[in-house]
KEKE-3310 file (N, C-alpha, C; in steps of 0.2 Angstrom, whole numbers, plus 5000, padded with zeros to 4 digits):
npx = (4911:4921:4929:4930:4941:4951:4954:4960:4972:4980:4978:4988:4999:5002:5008:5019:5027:5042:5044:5041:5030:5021:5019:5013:5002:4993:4991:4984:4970:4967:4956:4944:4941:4939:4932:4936:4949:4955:4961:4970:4980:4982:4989:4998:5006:5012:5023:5039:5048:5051:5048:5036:5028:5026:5018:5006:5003:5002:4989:4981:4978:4974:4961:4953:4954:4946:4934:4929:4925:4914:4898:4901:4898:4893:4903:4911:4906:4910:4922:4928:4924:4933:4945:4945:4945:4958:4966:4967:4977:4988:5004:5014:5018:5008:4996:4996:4996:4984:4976:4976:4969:4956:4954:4950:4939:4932:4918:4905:4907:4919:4923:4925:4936:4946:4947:4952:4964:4971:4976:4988:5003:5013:5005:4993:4994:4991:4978:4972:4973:4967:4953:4950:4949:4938:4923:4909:4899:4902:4914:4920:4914:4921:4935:4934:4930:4942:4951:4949:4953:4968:4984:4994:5002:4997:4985:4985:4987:4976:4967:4970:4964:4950:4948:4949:4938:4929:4926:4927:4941:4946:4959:4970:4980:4985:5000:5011:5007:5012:5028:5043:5054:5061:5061:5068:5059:5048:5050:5056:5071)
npy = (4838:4830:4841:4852:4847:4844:4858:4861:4851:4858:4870:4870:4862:4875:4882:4873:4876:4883:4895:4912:4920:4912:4906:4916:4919:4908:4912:4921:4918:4907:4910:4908:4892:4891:4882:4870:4871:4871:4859:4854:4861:4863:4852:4855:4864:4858:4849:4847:4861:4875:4887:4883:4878:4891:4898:4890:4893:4906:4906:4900:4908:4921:4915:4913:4927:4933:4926:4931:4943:4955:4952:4938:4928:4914:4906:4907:4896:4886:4885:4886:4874:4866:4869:4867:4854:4849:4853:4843:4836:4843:4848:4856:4868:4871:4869:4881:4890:4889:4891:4902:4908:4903:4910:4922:4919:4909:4898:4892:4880:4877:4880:4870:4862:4870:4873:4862:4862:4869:4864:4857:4860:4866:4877:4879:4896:4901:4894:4900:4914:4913:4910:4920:4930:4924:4931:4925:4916:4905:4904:4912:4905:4891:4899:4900:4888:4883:4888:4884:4873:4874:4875:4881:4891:4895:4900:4915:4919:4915:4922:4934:4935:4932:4945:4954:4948:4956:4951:4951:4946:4937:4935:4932:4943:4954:4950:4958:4970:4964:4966:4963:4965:4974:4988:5007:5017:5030:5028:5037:5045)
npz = (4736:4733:4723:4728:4737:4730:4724:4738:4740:4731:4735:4743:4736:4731:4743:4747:4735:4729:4723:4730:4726:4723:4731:4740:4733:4737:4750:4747:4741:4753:4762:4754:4755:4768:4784:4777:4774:4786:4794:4784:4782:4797:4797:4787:4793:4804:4799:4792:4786:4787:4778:4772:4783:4789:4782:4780:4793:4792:4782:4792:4800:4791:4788:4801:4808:4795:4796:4810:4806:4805:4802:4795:4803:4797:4793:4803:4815:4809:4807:4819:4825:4819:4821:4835:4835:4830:4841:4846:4842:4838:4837:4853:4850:4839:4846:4858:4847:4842:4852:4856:4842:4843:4853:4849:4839:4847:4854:4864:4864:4861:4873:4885:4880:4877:4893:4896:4895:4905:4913:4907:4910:4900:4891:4899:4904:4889:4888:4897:4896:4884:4887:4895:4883:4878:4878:4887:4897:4901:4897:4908:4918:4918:4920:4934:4939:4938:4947:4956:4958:4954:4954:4967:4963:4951:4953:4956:4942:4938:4943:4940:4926:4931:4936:4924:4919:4926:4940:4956:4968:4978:4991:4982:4976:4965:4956:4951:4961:4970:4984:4979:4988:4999:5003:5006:5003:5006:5021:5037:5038)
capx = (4917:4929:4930:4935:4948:4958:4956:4963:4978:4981:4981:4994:5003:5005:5012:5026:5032:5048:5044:5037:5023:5018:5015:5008:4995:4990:4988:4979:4964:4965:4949:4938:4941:4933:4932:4939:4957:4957:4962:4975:4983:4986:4993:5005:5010:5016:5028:5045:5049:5050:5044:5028:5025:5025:5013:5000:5001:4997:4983:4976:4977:4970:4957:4949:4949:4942:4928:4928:4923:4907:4895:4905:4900:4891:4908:4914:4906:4913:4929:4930:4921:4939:4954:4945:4946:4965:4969:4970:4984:4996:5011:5013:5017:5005:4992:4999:4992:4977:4972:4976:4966:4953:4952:4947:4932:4929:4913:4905:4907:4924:4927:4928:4940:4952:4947:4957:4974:4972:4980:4993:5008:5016:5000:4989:4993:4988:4974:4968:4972:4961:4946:4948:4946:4932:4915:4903:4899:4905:4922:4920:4912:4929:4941:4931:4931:4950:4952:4945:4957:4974:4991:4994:5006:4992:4979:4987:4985:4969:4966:4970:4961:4943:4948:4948:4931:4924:4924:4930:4944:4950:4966:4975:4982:4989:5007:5014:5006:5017:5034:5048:5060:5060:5063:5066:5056:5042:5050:5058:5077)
capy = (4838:4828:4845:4854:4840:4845:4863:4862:4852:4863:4876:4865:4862:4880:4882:4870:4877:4885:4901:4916:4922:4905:4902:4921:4917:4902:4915:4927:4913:4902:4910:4905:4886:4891:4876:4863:4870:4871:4852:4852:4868:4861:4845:4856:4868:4855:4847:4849:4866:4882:4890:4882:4879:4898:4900:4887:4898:4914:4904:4900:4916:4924:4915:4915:4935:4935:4922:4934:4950:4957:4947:4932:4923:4907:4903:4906:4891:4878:4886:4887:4868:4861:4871:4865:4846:4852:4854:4835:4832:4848:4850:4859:4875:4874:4871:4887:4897:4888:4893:4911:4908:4904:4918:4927:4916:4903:4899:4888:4872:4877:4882:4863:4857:4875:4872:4857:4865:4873:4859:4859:4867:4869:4878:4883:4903:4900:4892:4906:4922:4911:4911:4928:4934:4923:4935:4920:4915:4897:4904:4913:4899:4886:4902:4900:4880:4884:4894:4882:4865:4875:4874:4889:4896:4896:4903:4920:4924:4914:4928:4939:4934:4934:4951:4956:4950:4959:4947:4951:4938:4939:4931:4930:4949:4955:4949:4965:4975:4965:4970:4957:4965:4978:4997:5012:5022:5031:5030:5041:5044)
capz = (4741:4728:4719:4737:4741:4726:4726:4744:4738:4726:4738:4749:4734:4730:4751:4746:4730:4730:4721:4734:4722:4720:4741:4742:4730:4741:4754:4745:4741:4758:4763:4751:4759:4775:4786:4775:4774:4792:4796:4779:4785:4803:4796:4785:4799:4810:4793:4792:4781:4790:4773:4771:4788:4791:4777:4782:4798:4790:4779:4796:4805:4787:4790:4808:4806:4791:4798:4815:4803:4805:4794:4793:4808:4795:4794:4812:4821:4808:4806:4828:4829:4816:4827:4841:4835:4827:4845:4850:4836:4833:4841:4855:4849:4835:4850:4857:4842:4839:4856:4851:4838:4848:4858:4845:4838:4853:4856:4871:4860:4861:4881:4887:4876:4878:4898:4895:4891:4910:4917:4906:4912:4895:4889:4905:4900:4884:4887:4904:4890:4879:4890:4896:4879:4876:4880:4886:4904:4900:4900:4915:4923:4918:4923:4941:4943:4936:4953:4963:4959:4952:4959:4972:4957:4944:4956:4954:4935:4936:4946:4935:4921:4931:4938:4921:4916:4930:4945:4963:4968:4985:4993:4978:4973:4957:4957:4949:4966:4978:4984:4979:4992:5006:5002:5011:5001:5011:5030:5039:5040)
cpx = (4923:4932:4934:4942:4953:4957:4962:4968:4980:4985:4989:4998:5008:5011:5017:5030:5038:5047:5038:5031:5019:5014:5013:5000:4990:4988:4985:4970:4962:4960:4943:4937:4938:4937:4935:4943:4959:4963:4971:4981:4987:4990:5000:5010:5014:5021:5033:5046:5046:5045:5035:5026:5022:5019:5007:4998:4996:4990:4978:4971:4973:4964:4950:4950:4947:4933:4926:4926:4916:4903:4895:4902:4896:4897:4913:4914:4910:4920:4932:4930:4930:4945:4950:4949:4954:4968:4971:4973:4988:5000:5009:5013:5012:4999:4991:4995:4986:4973:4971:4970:4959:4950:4951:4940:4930:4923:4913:4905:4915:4928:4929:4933:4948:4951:4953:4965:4974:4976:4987:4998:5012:5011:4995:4988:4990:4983:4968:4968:4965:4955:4946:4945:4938:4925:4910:4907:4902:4912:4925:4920:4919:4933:4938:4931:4939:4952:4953:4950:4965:4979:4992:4997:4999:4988:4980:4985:4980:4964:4961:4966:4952:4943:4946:4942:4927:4921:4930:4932:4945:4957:4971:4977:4985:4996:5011:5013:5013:5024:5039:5055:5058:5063:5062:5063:5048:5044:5055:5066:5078)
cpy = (4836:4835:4852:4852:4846:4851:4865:4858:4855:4870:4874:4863:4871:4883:4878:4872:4882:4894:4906:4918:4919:4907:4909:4922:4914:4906:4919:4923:4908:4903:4908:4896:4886:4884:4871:4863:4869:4866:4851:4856:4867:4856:4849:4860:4865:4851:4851:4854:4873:4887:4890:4880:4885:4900:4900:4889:4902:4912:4904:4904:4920:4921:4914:4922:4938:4932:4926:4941:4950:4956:4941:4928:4916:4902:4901:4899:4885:4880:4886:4880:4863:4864:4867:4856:4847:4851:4849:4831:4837:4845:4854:4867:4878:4872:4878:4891:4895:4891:4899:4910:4908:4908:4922:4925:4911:4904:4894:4882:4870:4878:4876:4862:4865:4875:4867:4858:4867:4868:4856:4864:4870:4875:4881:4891:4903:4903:4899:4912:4920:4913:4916:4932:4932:4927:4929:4915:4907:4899:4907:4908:4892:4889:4901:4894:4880:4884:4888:4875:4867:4874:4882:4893:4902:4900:4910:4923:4919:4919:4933:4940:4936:4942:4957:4956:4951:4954:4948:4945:4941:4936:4930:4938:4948:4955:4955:4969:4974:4964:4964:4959:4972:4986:5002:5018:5024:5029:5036:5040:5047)
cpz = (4738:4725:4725:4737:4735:4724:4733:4743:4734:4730:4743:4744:4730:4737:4748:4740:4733:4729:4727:4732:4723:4728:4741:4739:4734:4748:4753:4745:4748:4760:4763:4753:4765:4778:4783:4774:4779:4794:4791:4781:4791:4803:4794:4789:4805:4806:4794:4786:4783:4785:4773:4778:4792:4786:4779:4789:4797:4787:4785:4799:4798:4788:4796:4808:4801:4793:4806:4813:4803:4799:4792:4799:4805:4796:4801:4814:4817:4808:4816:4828:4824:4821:4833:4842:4830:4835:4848:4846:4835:4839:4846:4854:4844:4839:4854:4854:4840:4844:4854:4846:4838:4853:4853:4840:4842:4856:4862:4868:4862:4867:4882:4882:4877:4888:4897:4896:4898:4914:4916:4907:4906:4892:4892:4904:4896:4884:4894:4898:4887:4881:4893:4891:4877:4878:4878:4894:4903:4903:4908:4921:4925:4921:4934:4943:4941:4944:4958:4964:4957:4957:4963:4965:4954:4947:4956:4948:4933:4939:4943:4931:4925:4934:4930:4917:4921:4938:4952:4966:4974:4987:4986:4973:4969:4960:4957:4956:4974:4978:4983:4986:4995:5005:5005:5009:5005:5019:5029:5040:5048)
residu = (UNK:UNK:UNK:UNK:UNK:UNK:UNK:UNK:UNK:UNK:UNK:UNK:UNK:UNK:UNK:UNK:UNK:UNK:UNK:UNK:UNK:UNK:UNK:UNK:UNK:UNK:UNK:UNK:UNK:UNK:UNK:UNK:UNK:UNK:UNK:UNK:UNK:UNK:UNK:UNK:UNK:UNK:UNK:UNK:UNK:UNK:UNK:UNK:UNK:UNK:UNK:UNK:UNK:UNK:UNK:UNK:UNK:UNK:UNK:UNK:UNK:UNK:UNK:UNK:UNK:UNK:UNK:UNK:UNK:UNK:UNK:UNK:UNK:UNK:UNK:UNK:UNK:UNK:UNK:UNK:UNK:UNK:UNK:UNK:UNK:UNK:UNK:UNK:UNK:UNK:UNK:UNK:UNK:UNK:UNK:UNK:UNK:UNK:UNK:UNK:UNK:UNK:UNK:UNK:UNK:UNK:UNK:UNK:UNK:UNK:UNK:UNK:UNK:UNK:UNK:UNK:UNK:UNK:UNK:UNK:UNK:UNK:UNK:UNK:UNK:UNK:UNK:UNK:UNK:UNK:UNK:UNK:UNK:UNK:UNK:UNK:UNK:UNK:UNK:UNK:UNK:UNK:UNK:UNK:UNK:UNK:UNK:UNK:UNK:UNK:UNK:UNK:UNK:UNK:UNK:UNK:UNK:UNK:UNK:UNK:UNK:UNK:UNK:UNK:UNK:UNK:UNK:UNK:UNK:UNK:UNK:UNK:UNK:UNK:UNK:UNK:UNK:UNK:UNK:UNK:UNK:UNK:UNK:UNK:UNK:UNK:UNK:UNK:UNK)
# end
């Protein structure tokens, strides 16, 4: 694990050098870290320095679709079960992209804890996209007790989202269908 640790700062101190090479390298290799950069990654993307904060982005994001590549799922669940527990310390907007992130490997370890975020109003979209993408009755099951406690707002594009995994909603129609205002189009002059 000692021989980890300092590979993974190495790769965090390649993300803060100044020279561009230097921090694309750091992206070229983040993968081979799997799971253990996850955590180091999310601490530096929420550090002050646009540069390397955008980097320790991309390192994330190369890695959750490298770990959601056909073949790759030994990495999946650990690299899902760290963004999830990442989720109860970033920042908001680097909650935001974790959920994204999320939605592309989330499993049912992962629905409660992205359930969660529905409540939040900064976040709630997010976290409803999130579990639309997820393929896994859990999340259907959360976007359905979502339905049933949300605010009238919300209950529209909670809607949406089960309409899209295939579930007949009633009372709450697709927003886009209804008329915001009164048009004479279709009567009679």
């Amino acid at each position: 694990m000692e021989n980890t640790q300092i590979k993974i700062d190495d790769l965090l101190a390649k993300l803060n050098n100044a020279d561009e090479k230097i921090r694309v390298s750091a992206l070229d290799e983040c993968v081979k870290y799997g799971a253990a950069a996850i955590r180091p990654l999310v601490e530096t993307s929420d550090k002050p320095g646009f540069e390397t904060a955008r980097m320790a982005k991309r390192c994330l994001w190369k890695i959750v679709r490298y770990c959601s590549a056909p073949g790759e799922d030994k990495f999946r669940k650990s690299v899902c079960s760290e963004l999830t527990t990442s989720l109860k310390t970033a920042s908001t907007s680097l909650k935001r992209e974790i959920l994204w992130m999320l939605s592309e490997i989330g499993d049912d370890d992962s629905i409660p804890v992205i359930a969660e975020f529905l409540k939040d109003k900064d976040l709630r979209d997010d976290a409803r996209c999130s579990l639309q993408r997820i393929p896994s009755r859990k999340a259907l099951k959360a976007l359905e007790d979502a339905l049933k406690t949300a605010d009238e707002e919300f209950k529209y594009a909670i809607a949406d989202s089960l309409r899209a995994k295939g579930v007949d909603v009633k009372n709450y129609p697709t927003k886009k269908l209804t008329p915001v205002k009164q048009t004479s189009v279709g009567k009679k002059a």
